[in-house]
C-alpha positions as CSV (number, residue, x, y, z in Angstrom):
1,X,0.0,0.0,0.0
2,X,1.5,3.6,-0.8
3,X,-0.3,7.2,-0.4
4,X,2.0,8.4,-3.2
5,X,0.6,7.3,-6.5
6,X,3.1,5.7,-9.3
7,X,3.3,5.5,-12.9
8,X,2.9,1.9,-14.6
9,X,6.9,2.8,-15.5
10,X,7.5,3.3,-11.9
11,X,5.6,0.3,-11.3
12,X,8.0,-1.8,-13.6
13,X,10.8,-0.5,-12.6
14,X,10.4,-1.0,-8.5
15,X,9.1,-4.2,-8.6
16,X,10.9,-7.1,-9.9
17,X,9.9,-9.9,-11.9
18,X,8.3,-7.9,-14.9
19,X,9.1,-8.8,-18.4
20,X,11.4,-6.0,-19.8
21,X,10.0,-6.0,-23.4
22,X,7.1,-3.5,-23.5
23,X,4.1,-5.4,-24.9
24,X,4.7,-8.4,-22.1
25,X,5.1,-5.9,-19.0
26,X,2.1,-4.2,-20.3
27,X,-0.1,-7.8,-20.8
28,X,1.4,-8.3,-17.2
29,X,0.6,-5.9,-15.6
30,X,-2.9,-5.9,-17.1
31,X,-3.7,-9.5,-15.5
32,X,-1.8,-8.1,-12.2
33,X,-4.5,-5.6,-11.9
34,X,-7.5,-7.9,-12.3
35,X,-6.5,-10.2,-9.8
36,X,-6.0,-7.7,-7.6
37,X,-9.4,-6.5,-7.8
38,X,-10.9,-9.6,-8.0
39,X,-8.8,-10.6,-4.4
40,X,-10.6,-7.3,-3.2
41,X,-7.7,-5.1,-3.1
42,X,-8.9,-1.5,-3.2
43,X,-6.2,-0.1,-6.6
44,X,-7.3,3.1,-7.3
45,X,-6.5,4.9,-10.7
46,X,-5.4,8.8,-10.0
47,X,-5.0,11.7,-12.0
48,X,-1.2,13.6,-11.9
49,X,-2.1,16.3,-13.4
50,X,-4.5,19.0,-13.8
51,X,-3.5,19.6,-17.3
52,X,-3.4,16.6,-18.8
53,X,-5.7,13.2,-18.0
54,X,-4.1,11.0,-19.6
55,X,-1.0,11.0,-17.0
56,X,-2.4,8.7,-14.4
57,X,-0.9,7.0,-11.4
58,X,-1.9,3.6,-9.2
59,X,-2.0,3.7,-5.2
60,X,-3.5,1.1,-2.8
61,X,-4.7,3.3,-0.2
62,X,-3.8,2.1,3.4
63,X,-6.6,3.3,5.2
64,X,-8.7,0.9,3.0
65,X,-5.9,-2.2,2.7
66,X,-5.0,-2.0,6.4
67,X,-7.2,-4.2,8.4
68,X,-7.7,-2.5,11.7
69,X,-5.9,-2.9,15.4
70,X,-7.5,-6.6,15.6
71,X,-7.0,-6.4,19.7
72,X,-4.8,-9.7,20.0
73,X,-5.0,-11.1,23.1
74,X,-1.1,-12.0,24.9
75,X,-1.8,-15.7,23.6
76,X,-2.7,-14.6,20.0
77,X,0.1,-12.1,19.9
78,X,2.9,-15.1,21.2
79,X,1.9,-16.9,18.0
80,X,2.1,-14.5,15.4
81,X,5.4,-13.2,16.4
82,X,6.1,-17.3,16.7
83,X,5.0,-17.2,12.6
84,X,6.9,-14.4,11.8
85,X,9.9,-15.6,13.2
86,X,9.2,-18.9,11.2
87,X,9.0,-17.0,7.8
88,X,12.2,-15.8,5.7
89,X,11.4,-13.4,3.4
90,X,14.2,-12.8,1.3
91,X,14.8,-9.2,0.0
92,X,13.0,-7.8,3.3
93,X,16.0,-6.9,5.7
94,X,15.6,-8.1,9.7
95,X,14.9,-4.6,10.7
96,X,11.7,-3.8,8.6
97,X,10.5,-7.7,9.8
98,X,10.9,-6.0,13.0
99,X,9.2,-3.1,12.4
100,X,6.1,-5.0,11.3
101,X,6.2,-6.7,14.9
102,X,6.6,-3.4,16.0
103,X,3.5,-1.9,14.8
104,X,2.0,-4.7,16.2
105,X,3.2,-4.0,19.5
106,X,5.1,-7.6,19.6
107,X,7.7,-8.5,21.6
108,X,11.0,-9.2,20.3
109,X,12.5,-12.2,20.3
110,X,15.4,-14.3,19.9
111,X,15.9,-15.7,16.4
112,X,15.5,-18.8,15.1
113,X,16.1,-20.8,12.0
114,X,13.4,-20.0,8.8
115,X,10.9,-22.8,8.5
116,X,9.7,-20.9,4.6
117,X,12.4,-19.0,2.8
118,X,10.0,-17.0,-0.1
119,X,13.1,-16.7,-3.0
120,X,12.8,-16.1,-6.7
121,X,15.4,-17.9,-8.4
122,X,16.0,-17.1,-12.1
123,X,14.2,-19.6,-14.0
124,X,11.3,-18.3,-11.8
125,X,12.0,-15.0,-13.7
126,X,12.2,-16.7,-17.4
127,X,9.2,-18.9,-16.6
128,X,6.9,-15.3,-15.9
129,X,8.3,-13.7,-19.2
130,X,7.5,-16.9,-20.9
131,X,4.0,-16.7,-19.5
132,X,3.2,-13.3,-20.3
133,X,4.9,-13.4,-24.2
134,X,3.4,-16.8,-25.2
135,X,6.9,-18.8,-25.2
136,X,7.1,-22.6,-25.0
137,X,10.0,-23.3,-22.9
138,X,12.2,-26.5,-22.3
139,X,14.0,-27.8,-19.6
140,X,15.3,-30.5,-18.3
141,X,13.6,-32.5,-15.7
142,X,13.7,-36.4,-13.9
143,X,16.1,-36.9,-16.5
144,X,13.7,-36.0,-19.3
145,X,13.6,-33.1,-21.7
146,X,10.0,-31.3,-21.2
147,X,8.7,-29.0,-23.9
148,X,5.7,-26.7,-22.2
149,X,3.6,-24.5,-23.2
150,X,3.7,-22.4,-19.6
151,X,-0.1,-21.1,-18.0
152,X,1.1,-20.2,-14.4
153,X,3.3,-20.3,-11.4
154,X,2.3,-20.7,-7.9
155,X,4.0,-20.9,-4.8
156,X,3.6,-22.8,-2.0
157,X,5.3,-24.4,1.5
158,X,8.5,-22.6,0.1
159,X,8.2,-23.9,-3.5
160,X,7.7,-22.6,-6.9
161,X,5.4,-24.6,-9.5
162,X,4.8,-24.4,-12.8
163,X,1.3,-25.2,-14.5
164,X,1.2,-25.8,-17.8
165,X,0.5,-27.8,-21.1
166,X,3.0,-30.8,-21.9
167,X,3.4,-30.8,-25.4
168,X,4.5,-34.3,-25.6
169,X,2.5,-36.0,-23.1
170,X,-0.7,-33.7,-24.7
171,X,-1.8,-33.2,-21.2
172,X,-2.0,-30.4,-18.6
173,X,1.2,-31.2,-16.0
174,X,2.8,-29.5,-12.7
175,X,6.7,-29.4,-12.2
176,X,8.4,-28.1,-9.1
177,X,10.8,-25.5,-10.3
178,X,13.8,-26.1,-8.1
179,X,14.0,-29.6,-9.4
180,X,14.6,-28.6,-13.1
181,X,18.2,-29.7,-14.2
182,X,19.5,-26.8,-15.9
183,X,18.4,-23.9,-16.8
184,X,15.0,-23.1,-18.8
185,X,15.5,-22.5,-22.8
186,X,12.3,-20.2,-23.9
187,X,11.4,-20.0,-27.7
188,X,9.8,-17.8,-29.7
189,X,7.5,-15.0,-28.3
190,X,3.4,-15.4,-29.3
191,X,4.0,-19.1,-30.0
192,X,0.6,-20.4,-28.3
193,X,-2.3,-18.0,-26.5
194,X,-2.3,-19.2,-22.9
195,X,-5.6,-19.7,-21.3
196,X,-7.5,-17.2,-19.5
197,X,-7.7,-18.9,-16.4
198,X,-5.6,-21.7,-15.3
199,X,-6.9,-23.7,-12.4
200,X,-4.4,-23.1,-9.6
201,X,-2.4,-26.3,-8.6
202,X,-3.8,-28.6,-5.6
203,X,-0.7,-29.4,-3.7
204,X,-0.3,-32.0,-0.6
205,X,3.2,-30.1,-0.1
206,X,4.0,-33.1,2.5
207,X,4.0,-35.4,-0.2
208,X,7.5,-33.2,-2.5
209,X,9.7,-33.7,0.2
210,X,12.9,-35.3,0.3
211,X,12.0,-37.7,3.1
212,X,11.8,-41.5,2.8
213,X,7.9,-42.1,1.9
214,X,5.7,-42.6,5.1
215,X,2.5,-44.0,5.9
216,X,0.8,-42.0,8.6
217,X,-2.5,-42.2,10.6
218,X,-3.4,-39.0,12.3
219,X,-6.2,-38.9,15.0
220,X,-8.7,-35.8,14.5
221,X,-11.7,-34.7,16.7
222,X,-15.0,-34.9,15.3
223,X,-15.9,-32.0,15.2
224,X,-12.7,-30.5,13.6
225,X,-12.4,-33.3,11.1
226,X,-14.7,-31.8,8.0
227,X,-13.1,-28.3,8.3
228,X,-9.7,-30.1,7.3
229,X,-10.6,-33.0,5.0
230,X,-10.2,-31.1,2.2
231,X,-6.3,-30.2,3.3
232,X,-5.2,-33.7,2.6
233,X,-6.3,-34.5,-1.0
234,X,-8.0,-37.2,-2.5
235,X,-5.7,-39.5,-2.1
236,X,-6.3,-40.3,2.0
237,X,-7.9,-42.8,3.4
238,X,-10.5,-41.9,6.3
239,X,-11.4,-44.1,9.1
240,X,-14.4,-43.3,11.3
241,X,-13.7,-44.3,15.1
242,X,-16.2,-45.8,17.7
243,X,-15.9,-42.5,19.7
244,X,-16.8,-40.7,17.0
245,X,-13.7,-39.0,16.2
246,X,-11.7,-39.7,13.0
247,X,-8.5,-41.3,11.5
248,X,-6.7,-40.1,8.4
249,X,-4.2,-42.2,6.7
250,X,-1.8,-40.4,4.3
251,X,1.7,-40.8,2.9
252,X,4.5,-38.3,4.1
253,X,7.6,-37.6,2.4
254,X,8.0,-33.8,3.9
255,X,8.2,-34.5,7.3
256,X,8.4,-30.5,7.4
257,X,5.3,-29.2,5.7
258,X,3.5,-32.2,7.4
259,X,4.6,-31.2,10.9
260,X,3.3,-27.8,10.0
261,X,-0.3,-29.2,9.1
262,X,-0.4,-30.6,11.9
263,X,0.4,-27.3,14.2
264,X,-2.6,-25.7,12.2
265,X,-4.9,-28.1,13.9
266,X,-3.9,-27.1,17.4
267,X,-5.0,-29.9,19.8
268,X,-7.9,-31.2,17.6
269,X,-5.3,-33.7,16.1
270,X,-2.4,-36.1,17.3
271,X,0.0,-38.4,15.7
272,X,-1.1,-42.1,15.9
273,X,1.9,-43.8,14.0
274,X,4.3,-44.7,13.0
275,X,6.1,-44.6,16.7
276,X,9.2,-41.9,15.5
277,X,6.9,-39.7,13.4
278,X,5.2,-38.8,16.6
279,X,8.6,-38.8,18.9
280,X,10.0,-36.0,16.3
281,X,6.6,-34.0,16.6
282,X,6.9,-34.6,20.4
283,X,10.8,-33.5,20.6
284,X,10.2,-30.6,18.4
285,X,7.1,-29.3,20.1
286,X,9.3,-29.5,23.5
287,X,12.1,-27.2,22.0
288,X,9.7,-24.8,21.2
289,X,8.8,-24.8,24.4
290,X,11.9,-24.0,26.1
C-alpha cells in the first residue's frame, strides 16, 4: 500500500519480476490488476495532473488495505510473532521484519532458524516472461527433456510450481521448479495463446519432500475433522472411530510441511503412528517450548 501514486513505468521499474520487453510488461501488468481487484484489493487509478488526463498514477490506499488494530489477546500475539519468526522473506532486511512486529506491539524475540524462505530464483523469472509473451519453454527434468507451453506459477510451502500444457504427453502437467536440471531454454515470443484462467495447482506439499515415503494415521476430533478433510487430497484414506472421532491415513515424504499441518490443527489432532513420526513432533514441540 503507498499514499503516493506511481506511474505503470515506476511500477515496472520498482518491482521485480516484470518482463522487460514493453508489450509483455504491459499484458502483465494488465492481468496483475485484475486479480487484484478480483482478491478485493482497493487499486485506485489517480489523475497527476490538472492539465493533462491522460497522465495517471496507481495507489492502494492504506486506510482501506489495512485491516484495523484486531486487539490480539497475549496468547494470539505469542503466536504471530512465533509465525513471523518462522518465515524468511528474502529481499526484506531483519529490521523492517521488525518493524512489522513493532506496529503490532510484539515482543521481540530471539531468532530462530526459517521454516519458509519466499526466493525467486532465475528460471522463476524466465518462466513469468514466458507466460506473459506466449513462449514454449524446455527444460530439463527427472532426467527428461520437457517441452511446455507455460499457464502459471504458484507458490507454496517454500516452493515454486509451474502449470502448464506438456506438449508431448498432450496433457496439462505440474513441475516443481527447483527440481529442473539446468536452466530453462524459452522460444519464440506469441507461439501459443495461454488460457484465460488456469486452475491453480492442488498441492499435498508433504508429499514433495525429500524424506523416505511414510505412511501416517493422524487422530482428528470430530468435530474438527470436516473443516480439514479437504487439506489432505484425495488420495487419503479416512477411518471413522467408535468414539466418533476420525483417522486419516496419508503418505508423508515432507516430514516438514506435514509437521506444520499438523500445528494448524492445534490440539484437535495427534500423531497415531508410526512410533518416530510422533517422537520427532513430540521432541520438536518440547524445543519450542523451552
Amino acid at each position: 500500500a503507498t499514499r503516493r501514486p506511481l506511474t505503470v513505468e515506476q511500477i515496472g521499474e520498482q518491482i521485480a519480476g516484470y518482463p522487460a520487453e514493453p508489450m509483455s510488461f504491459r499484458r502483465q501488468f494488465e492481468r496483475d490488476k485484475d486479480e487484484l481487484r478480483q482478491a478485493g484489493v482497493p487499486l485506485e487509478l489517480v489523475t497527476l495532473s490538472e492539465w493533462d488526463e491522460r497522465e495517471v498514477g496507481y495507489r492502494i490506499p492504506p486506510e482501506l488495505y489495512y485491516l484495523p488494530d484486531p486487539e490480539l489477546d497475549p496468547d494470539e500475539r505469542a503466536a504471530l510473532q512465533f509465525a513471523m519468526d518462522a518465515i524468511s522473506l528474502r529481499g526484506l532486511e531483519g529490521s523492517q521484519r521488525s518493524d512489522a512486529g513493532l506496529k503490532l506491539e510484539l515482543p521481540p524475540s530471539e531468532a530462530m532458524a526459517p521454516m519458509a524462505d519466499v526466493s525467486v530464483s532465475a528460471e522463476v523469472g524466465v518462466l513469468r516472461e514466458a507466460i506473459s509473451s506466449g513462449q514454449v519453454v524446455r527444460f530439463a527434468y527427472r532426467s527428461a527433456t520437457r517441452t511446455v507451453e507455460p499457464h502459471r506459477l504458484d507458490y507454496q510451502n517454500g516452493r515454486w510450481y509451474l502449470t502448464g500444457r506438456d506438449l508431448d504427453k498432450e496433457a496439462i502437467r505440474s513441475f516443481r521448479v527447483d527440481r529442473f536440471d539446468g536452466s530453462v531454454d524459452p522460444g519464440t515470443p506469441g507461439s501459443f495463446e495461454a488460457p484465460t484462467s488456469t486452475r491453480a495447482l492442488r498441492l499435498e506439499p508433504w508429499r514433495f519432500g525429500d524424506d523416505p515415503p511414510t505412511a501416517v494415521t493422524l487422530q482428528i476430533d470430530r468435530d474438527h475433522a470436516p473443516v480439514v478433510r479437504d487439506s489432505f487430497g484425495p488420495d487419503a484414506e479416512w477411518t471413522e472411530r467408535a468414539d466418533g472421532d476420525v483417522e486419516v491415513r496419508c503418505v508423508v515424504s515432507g516430514r516438514r510441511a506435514f509437521r506444520t499441518l499438523v500445528l494448524s490443527m492445534l490440539d484437535h489432532a495427534v500423531i497415531v503412528e508410526p512410533a518416530d513420526v510422533r517422537d520427532e513432533f513430540v521432541t520438536y514441540l518440547e524445543g519450542l517450548a523451552r
